[in-house]
C-alpha positions as CSV (number, residue, x, y, z in Angstrom):
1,X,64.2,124.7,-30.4
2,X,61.2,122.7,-28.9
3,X,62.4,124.0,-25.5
4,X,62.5,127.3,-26.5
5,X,58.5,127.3,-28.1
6,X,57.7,125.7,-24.9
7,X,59.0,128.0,-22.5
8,X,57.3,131.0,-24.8
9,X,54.1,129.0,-24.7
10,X,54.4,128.9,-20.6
11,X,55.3,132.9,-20.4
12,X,52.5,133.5,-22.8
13,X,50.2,131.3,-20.9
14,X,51.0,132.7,-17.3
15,X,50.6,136.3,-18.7
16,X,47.4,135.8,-20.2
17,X,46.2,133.4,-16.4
18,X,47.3,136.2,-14.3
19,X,45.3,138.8,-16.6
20,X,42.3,136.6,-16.0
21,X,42.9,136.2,-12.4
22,X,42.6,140.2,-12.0
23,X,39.2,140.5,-14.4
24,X,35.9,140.6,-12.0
25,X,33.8,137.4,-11.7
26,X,31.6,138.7,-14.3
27,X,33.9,139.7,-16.9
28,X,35.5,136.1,-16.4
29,X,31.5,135.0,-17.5
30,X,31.9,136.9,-20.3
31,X,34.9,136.1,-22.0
32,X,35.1,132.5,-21.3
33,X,32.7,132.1,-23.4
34,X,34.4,133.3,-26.8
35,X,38.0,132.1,-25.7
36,X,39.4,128.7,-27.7
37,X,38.8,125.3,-25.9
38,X,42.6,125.0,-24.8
39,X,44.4,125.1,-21.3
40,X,43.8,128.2,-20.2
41,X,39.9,127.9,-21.1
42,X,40.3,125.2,-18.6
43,X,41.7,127.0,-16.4
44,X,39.3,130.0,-16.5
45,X,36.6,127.6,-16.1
46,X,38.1,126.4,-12.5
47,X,38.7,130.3,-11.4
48,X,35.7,131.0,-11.8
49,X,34.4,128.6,-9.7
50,X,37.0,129.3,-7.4
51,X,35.9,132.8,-6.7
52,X,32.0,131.0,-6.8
53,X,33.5,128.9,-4.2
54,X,30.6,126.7,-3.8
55,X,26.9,126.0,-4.7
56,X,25.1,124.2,-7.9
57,X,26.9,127.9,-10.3
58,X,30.6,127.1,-9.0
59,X,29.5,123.3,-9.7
60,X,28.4,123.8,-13.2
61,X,31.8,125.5,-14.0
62,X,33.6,122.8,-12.5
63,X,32.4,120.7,-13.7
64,X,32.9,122.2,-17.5
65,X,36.4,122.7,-16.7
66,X,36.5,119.0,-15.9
67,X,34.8,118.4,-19.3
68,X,37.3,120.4,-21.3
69,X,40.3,118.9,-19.2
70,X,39.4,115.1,-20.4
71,X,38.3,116.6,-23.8
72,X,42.2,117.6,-24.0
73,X,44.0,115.1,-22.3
74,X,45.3,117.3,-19.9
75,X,46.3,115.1,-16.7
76,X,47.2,117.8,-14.1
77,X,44.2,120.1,-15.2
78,X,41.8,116.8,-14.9
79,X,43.1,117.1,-11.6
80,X,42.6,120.4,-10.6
81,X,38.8,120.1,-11.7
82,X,38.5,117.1,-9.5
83,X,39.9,118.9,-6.5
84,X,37.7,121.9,-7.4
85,X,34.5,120.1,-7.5
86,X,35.0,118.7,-4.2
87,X,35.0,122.5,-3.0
88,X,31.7,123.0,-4.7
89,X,29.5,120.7,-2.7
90,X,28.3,121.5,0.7
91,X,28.5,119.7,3.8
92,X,25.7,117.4,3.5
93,X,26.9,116.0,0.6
94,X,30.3,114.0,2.0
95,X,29.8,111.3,-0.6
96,X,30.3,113.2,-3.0
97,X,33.3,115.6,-2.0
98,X,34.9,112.4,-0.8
99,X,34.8,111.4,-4.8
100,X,36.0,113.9,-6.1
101,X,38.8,114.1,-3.9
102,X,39.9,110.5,-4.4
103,X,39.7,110.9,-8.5
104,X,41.8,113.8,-7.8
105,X,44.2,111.9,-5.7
106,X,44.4,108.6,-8.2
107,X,45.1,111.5,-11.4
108,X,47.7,113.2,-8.8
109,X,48.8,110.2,-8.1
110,X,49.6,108.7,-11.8
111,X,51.5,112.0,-12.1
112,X,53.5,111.8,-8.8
113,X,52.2,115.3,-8.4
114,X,53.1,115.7,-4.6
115,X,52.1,119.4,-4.7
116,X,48.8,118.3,-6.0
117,X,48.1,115.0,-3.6
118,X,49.4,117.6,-0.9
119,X,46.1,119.9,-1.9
120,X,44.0,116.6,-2.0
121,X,45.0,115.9,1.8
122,X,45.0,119.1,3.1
123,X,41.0,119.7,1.4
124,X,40.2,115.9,3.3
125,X,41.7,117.3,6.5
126,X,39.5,120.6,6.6
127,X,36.2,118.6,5.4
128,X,36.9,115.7,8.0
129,X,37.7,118.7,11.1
130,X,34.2,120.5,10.1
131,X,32.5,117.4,10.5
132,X,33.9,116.4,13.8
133,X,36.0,113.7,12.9
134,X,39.4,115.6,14.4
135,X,41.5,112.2,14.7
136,X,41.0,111.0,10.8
137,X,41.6,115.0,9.9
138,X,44.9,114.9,11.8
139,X,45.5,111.7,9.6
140,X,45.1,113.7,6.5
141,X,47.0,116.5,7.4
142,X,49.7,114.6,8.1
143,X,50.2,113.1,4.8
144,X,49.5,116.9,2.7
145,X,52.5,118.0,4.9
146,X,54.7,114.9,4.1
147,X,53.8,115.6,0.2
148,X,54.4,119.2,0.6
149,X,57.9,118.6,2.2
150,X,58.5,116.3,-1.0
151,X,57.6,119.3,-3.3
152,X,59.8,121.7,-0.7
153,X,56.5,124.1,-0.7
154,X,57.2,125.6,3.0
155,X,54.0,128.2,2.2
156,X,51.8,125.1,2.1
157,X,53.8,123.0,4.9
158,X,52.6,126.8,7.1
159,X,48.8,126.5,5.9
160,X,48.6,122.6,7.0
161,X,50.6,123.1,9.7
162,X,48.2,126.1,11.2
163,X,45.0,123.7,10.3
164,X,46.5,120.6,12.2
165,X,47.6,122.5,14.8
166,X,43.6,123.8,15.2
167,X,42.8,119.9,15.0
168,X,45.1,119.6,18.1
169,X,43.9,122.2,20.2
170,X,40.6,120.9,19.3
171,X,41.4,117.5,20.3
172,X,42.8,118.9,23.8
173,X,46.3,118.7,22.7
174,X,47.5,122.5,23.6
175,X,50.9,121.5,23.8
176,X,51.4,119.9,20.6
177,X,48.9,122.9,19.1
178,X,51.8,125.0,20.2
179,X,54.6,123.2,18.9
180,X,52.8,123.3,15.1
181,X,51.7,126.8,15.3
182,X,55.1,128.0,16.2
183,X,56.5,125.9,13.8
184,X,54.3,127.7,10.8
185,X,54.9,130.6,12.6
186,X,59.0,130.4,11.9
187,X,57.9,130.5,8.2
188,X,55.3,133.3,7.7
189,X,57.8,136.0,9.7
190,X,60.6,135.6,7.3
191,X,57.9,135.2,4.4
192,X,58.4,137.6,1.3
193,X,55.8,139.4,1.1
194,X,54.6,138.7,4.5
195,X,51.4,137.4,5.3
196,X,50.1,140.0,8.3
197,X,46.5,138.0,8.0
198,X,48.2,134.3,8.1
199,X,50.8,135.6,10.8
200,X,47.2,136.8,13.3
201,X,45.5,134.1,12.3
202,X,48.9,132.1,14.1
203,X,49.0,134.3,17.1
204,X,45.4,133.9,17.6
205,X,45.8,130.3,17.8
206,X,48.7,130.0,19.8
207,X,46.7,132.2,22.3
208,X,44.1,130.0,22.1
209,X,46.4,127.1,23.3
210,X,48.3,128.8,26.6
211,X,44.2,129.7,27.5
212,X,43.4,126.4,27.5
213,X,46.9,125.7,29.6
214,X,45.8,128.9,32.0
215,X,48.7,130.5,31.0
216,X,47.0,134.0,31.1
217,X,49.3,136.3,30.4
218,X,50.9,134.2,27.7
219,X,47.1,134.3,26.2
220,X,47.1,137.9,26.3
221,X,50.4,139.1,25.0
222,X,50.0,136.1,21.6
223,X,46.0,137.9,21.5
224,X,48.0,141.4,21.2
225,X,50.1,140.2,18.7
226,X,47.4,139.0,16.2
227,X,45.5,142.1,17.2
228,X,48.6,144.3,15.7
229,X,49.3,142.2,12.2
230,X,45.1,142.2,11.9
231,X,45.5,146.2,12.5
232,X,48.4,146.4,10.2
233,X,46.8,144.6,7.1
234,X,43.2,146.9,8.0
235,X,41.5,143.4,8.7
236,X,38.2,143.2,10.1
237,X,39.6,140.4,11.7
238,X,41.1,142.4,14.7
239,X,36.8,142.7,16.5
240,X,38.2,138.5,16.6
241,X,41.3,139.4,18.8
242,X,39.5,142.5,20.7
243,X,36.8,140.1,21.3
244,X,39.1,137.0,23.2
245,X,40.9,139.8,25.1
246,X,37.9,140.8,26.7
247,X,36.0,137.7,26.7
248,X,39.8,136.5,28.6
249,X,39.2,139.2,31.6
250,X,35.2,138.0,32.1
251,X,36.9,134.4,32.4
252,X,38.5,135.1,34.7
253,X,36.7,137.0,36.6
254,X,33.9,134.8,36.6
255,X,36.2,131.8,38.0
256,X,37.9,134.2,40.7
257,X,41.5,134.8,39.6
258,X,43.3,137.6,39.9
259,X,43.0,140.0,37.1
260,X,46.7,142.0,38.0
261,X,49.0,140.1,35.8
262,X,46.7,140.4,32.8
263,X,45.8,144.3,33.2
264,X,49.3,145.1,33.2
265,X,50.1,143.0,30.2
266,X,47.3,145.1,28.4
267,X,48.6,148.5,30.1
268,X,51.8,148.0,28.7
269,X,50.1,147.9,25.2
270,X,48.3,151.1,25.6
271,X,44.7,149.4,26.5
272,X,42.9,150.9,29.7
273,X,40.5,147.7,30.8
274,X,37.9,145.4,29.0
275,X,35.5,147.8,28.5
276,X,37.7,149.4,25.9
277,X,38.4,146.4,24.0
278,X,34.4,145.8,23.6
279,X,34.1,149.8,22.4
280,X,37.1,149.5,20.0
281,X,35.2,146.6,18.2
282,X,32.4,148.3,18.0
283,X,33.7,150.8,16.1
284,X,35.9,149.1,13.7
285,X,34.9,149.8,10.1
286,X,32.6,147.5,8.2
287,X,31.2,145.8,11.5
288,X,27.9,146.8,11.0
289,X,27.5,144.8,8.0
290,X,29.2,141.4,9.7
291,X,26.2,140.3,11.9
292,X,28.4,137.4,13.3
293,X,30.6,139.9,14.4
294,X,28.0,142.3,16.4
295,X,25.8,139.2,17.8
296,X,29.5,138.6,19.4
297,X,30.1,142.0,20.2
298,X,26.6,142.0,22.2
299,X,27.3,138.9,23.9
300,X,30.6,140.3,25.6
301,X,28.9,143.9,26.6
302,X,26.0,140.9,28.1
303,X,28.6,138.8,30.0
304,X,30.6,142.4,31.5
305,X,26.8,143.7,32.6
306,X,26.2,140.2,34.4
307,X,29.8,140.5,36.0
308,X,29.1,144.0,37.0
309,X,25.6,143.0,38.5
310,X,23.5,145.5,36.4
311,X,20.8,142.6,35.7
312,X,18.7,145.5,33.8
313,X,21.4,146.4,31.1
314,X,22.1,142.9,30.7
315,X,18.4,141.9,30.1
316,X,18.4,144.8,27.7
317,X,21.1,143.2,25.6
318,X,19.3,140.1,25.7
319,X,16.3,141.7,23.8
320,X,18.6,143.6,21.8
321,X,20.2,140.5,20.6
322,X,16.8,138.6,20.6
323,X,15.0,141.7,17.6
324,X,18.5,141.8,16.3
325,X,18.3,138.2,15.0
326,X,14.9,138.0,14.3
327,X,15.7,141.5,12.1
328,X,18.5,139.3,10.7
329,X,16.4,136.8,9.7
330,X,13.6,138.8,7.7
331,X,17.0,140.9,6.3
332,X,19.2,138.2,5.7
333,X,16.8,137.0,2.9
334,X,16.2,140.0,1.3
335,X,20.0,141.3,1.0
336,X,20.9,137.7,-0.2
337,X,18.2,138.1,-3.3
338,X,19.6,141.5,-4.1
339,X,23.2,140.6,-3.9
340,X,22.6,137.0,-5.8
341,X,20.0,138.3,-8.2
342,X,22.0,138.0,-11.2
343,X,23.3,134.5,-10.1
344,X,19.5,133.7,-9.6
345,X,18.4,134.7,-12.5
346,X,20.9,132.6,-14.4
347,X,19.9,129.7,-12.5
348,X,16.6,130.3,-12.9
349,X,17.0,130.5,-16.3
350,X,18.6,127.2,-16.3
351,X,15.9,126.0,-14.6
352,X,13.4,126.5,-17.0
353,X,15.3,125.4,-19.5
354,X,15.6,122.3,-17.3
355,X,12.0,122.4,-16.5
356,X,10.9,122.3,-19.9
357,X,13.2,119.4,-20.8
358,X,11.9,117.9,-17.7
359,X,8.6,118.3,-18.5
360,X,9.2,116.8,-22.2
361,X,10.4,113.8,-21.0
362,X,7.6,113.4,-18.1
363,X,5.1,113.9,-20.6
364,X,6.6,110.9,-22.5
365,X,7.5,109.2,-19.9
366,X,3.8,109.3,-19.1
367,X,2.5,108.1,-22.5
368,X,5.4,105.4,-22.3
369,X,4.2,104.0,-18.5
370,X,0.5,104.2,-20.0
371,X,1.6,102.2,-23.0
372,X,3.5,99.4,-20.6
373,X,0.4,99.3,-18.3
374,X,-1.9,98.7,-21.3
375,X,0.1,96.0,-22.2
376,X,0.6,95.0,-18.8
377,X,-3.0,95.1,-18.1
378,X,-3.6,93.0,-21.7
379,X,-0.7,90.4,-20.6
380,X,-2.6,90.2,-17.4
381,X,-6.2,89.3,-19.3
382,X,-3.9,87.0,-21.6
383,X,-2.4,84.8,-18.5
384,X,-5.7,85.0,-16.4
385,X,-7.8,84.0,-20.2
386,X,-5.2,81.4,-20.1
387,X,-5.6,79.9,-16.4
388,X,-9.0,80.2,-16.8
389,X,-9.2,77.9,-19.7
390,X,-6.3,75.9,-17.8
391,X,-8.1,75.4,-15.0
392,X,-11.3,74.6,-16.9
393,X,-9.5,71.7,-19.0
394,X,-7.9,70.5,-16.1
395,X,-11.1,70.5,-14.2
396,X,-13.0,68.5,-17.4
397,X,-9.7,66.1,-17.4
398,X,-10.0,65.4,-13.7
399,X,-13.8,65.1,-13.8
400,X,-13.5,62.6,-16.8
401,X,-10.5,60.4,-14.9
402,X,-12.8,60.4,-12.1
403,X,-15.3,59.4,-14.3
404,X,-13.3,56.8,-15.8
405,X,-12.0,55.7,-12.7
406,X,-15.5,55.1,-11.3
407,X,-16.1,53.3,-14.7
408,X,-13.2,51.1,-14.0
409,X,-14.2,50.5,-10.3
410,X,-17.7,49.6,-11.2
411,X,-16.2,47.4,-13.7
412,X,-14.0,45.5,-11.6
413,X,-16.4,45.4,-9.2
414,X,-18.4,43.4,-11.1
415,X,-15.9,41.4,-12.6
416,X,-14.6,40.4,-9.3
417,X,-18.2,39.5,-8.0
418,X,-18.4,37.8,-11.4
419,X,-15.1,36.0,-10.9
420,X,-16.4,34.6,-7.5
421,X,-19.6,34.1,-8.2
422,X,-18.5,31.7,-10.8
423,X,-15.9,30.0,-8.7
424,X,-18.7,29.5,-5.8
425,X,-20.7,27.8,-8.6
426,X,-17.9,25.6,-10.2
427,X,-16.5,24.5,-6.8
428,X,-20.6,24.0,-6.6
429,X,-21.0,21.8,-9.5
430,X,-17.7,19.9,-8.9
431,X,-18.3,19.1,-5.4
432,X,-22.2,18.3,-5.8
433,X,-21.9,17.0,-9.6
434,X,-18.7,15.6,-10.3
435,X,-17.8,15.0,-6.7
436,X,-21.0,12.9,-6.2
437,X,-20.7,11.2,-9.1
438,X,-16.7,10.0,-8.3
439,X,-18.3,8.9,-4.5
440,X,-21.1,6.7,-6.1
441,X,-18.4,5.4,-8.7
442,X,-16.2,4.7,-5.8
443,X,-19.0,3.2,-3.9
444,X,-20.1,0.8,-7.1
445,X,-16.6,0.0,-7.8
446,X,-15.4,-1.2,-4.5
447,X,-18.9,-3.1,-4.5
448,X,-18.1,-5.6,-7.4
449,X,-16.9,-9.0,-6.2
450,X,-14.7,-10.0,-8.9
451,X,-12.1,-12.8,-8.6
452,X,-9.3,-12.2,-11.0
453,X,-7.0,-15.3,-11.5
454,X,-4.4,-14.0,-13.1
455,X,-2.2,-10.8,-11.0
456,X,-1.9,-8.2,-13.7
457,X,-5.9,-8.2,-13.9
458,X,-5.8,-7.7,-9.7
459,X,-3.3,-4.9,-10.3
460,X,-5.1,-3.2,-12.7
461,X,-8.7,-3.3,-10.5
462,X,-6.5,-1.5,-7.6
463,X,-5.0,0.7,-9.5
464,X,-8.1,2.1,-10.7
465,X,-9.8,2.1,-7.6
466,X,-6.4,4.3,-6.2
467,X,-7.1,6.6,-9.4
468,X,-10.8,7.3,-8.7
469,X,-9.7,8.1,-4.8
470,X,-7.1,10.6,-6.1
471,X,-10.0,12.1,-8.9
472,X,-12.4,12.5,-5.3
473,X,-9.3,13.8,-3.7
474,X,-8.3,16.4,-6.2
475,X,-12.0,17.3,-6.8
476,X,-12.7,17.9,-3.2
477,X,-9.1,20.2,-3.3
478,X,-10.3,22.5,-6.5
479,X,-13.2,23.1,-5.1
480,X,-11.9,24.1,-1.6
481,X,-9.6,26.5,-3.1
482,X,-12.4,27.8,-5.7
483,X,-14.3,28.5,-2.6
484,X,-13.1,27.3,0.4
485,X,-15.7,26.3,3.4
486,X,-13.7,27.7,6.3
487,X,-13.7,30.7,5.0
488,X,-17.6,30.8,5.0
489,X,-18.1,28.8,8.1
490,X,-15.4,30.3,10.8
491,X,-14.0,33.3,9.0
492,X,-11.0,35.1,7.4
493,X,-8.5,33.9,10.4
494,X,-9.8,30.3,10.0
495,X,-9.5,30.2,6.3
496,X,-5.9,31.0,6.4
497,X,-5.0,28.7,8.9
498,X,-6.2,26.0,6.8
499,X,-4.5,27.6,3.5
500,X,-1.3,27.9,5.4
501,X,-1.4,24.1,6.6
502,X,-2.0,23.1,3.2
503,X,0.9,25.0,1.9
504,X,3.3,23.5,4.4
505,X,2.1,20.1,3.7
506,X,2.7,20.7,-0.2
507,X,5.6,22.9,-0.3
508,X,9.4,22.9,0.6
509,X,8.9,26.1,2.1
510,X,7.9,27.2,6.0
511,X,5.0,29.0,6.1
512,X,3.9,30.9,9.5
513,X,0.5,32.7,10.0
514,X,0.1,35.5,13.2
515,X,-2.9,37.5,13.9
516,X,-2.4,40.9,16.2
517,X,-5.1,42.2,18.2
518,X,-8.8,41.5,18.5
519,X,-10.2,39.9,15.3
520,X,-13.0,41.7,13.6
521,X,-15.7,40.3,11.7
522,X,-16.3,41.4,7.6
523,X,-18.5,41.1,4.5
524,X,-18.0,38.2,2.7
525,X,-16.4,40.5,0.1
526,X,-13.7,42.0,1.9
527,X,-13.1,38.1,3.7
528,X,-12.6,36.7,0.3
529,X,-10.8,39.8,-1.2
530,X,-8.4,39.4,1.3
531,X,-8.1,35.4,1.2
532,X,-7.7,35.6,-2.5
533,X,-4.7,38.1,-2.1
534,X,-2.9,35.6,0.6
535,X,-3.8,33.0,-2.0
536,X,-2.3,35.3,-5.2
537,X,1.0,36.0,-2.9
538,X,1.6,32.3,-1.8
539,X,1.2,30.9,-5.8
540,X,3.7,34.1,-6.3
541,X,6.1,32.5,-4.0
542,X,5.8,28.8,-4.8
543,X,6.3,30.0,-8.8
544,X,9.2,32.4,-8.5
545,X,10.7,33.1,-4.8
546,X,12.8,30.0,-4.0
547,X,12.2,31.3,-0.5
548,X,12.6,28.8,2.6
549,X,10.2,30.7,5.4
550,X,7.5,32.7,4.6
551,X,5.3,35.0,7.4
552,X,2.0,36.3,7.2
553,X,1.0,38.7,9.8
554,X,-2.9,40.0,10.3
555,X,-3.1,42.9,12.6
556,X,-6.4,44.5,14.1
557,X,-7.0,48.1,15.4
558,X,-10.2,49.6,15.7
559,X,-9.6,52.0,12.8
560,X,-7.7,49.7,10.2
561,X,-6.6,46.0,9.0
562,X,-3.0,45.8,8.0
563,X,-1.6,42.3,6.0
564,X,1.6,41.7,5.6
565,X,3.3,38.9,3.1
566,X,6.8,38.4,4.1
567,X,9.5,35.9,2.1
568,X,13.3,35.7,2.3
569,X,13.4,34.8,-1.6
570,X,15.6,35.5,-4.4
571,X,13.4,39.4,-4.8
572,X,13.2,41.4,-7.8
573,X,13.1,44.9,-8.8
574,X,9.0,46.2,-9.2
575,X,10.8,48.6,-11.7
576,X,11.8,46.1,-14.1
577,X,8.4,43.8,-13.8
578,X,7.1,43.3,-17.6
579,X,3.9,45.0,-18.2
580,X,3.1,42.0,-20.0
581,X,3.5,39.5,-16.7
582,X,2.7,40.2,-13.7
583,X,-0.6,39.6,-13.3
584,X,-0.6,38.1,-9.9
585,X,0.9,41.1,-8.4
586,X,-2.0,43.0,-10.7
587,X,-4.6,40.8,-9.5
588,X,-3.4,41.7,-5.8
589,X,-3.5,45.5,-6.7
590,X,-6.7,45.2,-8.0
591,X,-8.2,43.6,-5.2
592,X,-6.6,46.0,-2.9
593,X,-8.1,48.9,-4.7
594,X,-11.4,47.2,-4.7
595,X,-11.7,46.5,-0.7
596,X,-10.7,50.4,-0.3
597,X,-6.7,50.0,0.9
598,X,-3.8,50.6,-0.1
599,X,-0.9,48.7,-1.5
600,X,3.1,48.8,-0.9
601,X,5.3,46.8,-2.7
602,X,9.1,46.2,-1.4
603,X,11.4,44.0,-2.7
604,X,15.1,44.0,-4.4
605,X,17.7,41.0,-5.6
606,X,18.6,38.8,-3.1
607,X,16.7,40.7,-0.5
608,X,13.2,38.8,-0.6
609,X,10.1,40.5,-0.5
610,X,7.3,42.3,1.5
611,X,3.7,42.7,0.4
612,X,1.7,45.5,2.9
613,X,-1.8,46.0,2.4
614,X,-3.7,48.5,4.8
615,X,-7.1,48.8,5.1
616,X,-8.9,51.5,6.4
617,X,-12.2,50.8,8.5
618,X,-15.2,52.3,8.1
619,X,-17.6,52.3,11.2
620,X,-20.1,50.6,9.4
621,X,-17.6,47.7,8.4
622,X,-17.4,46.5,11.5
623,X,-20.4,44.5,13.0
């Protein structure tokens, strides 16, 4: 029963297609607009632009179909619309015919609609020949012919296999152009109802092909043959094959070959010479409106005038030609605007309506870019407000850390001339005071004459007089180190020497001293800054290092001091030092800072360690 309702619903359906398919463009306008939204809406929608063929109107209906299609579900018209809308597009817009024709392939595709992929292909093959691109067009056509031949639709294997053979010829294959057009040719004779305009448009070709293989005659007779099928079906077409039979002769002449063959060929058709084929075009109904056709027709009787030597008639074609085109040009436009007026005006009508939408949304587009550039503009004010009051806080912090930092210098400045100060006047009071006072004890103890009779009292008088040595001793020692003399009398080098003897005389450890270069003469500051860190890195070493050689190296240049403090101790890590301790490697930093260098610390476990101080010099530093 199903089967039956279905096969009405097809009749139905084809009666009411092919009804629309005779209605006139604009009665197809008309009642598409009041039919259902079903199939055959659909398909009204694509005929329409079908008989449109192309442009932004075919488009629109296209692209409704295409709407209606999805809207329904309807795989094979979705399809269809697809393929159509490639049509619509014009050459400069590949991109987009190349879409639609793959969404039309993928839907074809998920059918296994070989008919339809056959359309796809064949579509691809004619856009890719018009664009030049005659090897990837042969590509395409063959695969429409192999899906045709799948689908058994020989009337579609003949129309591919007349545009491939075109692509061929095109491509300078003659031979194989031949083979293809005779081929679709085999088809279109025994065709029911024959196809006189397909079965010229073959002849033509095939003439075409023995032309380009110089086989004259064979040109001729295939040119004949389209000529009678065009004749036959009343086609305008035949001015084409008129045309090449003359256009043949002037060929020929102009390359000097004989001309008997092919007049006979012609004789025996009932055609007199050249001439006639040129006057039989021009009087073929409905020429004067083709101007293709006449520009062509003028271009022969131009070439047969330049043959025949008369240079005048064939410079009066020339102008002919020249105010026919220009007469084209100025009528061209106005024809087209009577002929598409009622297309226009629904376009135009569309545009306004598009216009107006258009101008809706610039308008609020307008008050919406105002509105982000106001709030752009007051973001802007907002960050640069911001910076601003950035750059002014961090200008007032850096100002105040200088100011602090200053603060701090002056401070240790002074505390550092404080600290020395008072060590110059303690190693003062205890090498002039106490000092003095342990010599003149010395002096007045070793003076006394007293005979002890018993040993423990003679013991006791030399131990005494070994203690107040050791007191002088140990005087004279704090005070050197509170200030030594060397480094007052012969300088920084000096100094160091002496500290470095010292050391090796009290310590386990080897110490080595090295000066680089030519030694330079400082303040007294800078001498004791720099004696005072030696001094702080030694007491460093003899409290925590365990080393077993130690080097100092002092290097000159003209434009900076360096010190280096090298031992192979035990090391630590300057990450891990407690804030808390430390304070010899402060009181080296400090000192550092305070003579104007800079400071860098190495050391790590078992690795020893390496104090660098460089100082810059100043020109007036040097003396």
């Amino acid at each position: 029963m199903k089967v039956i309702w279905c096969l009405i619903f097809v009749f139905v359906f084809n009666q009411k297609l092919h009804a629309l398919q005779g209605e006139s463009l604009d009665s197809l306008k008309q009642v598409v607009v009041d039919m259902p939204d079903d199939s055959l809406k659909t398909e009204t929608f694509l005929r329409i632009a079908y008989m449109l063929y192309a442009g932004d109107e075919s488009e629109r209906y296209a692209m409704q179909g295409l709407i209606l299609a999805k809207k329904l579900k309807n795989l094979p018209l979705i399809g269809k619309a697809y393929h159509r809308l490639a049509w619509c597009h014009g050459l400069d817009e590949m991109d987009k015919k190349s879409a639609y024709l793959d969404s039309a392939s993928l839907v074809f595709s998920s059918l296994n609609d070989t008919n339809g992929l056959g359309n796809v292909f064949d579509t691809k093959g004619t856009m890719l020949m018009t664009y030049g691109s005659l090897e990837e067009a042969m590509i395409s056509y063959q695969q429409a012919y192999d899906y045709y031949a799948q689908s058994d639709n020989k009337e579609r294997e003949a129309a591919v296999l007349n545009n491939w053979a075109i692509a061929e010829y095109s491509l300078g294959n003659p031979e194989e152009a031949i083979r293809k057009f005779n081929e679709a040719l085999a088809f279109r004779i025994v065709e029911n109802p024959v196809s006189r305009i397909d079965i010229a448009r073959l002849y033509q070709g095939l003439g075409e092909c023995h032309r380009m293989l110089g086989n004259w005659g064979l040109a001729a007779k295939n040119y004949l043959k389209g000529y009678e099928h065009r004749k036959a079906a009343n086609n305008i077409g035949v001015t084409e094959s008129l045309l090449s039979l003359a256009s043949l002769f002037y060929e020929l002449a102009e390359n000097k070959v004989d001309t008997t063959e092919l007049l006979g060929v012609i004789q025996e058709n009932g055609f007199e010479n050249s001439q006639q084929f040129i006057q039989m075009a021009e009087n073929t109904p409905g020429v004067e409106d083709r101007v293709g056709i006449q520009d062509a027709i003028m271009e022969a009787k131009k070439k047969r005038f330049l043959l025949a030597g008369d240079f005048e008639s064939a410079y009066q074609i020339l102008l002919q030609q020249k105010k026919f085109q220009e007469d084209y040009l100025l009528r061209e436009s106005s024809l087209e605007a009577l002929a598409d007026m009622k297309i226009k005006f629904e376009k135009d009508q569309l545009t306004i309506k598009l216009l107006e939408e258009e101008v809706v949304n610039q308008k609020y587009q307008e008050r919406l870019t105002m509105l982000w550039i106001f709030l752009g503009a007051m973001l802007l004010l907002l960050v640069i407000g911001f910076l601003y009051n950035q750059n002014r806080a961090k200008s007032a912090q850096l100002e105040l850390n200088e100011a602090h930092r200053e603060q701090q210098i002056i401070a240790m400045k002074s505390m550092l001339e404080g600290q020395e100060k008072e060590r110059s006047r303690i190693a003062r009071d205890l090498h002039d005071g106490l000092g003095n006072l342990l010599s003149t004890l010395k002096v007045n103890f070793g003076s006394l004459q007293v005979n002890f009779d018993d040993q423990y009292s003679q013991k006791i008088y030399g131990s005494a007089s070994q203690m107040i040595d050791e007191a002088c001793t140990e005087v004279r020692k704090i005070a050197h180190e509170m200030m030594p003399q060397a480094l007052k009398k012969l300088g920084l080098k000096k100094a160091l020497e002496d500290l470095v003897l010292k050391m090796n005389s009290s310590h386990e450890f080897e110490t080595e001293f090295h000066v680089h270069g030519k030694e330079q003469i400082f303040d007294d500051n800078t001498n004791v800054m720099l004696y005072r860190i030696v001094q702080e890195a030694l007491n460093n070493i003899v409290k925590y290092a365990k080393a077993s050689e130690v080097l100092i190296q002092l290097t000159y240049s003209e434009e900076w001091i360096d010190l280096t403090i090298e031992d192979d101790g035990v090391g630590f890590d300057p990450k891990k030092i407690d804030p808390d301790k430390g304070m010899g490697l402060k009181s080296i930093a400090f000192r550092t800072e305070f003579i104007g260098g800079t400071l860098d610390l190495t050391s790590s476990p078992g690795r020893g360690t390496l104090i660098a101080i460089n100082i810059p010099l100043k020109p007036e530093s040097n003396t």
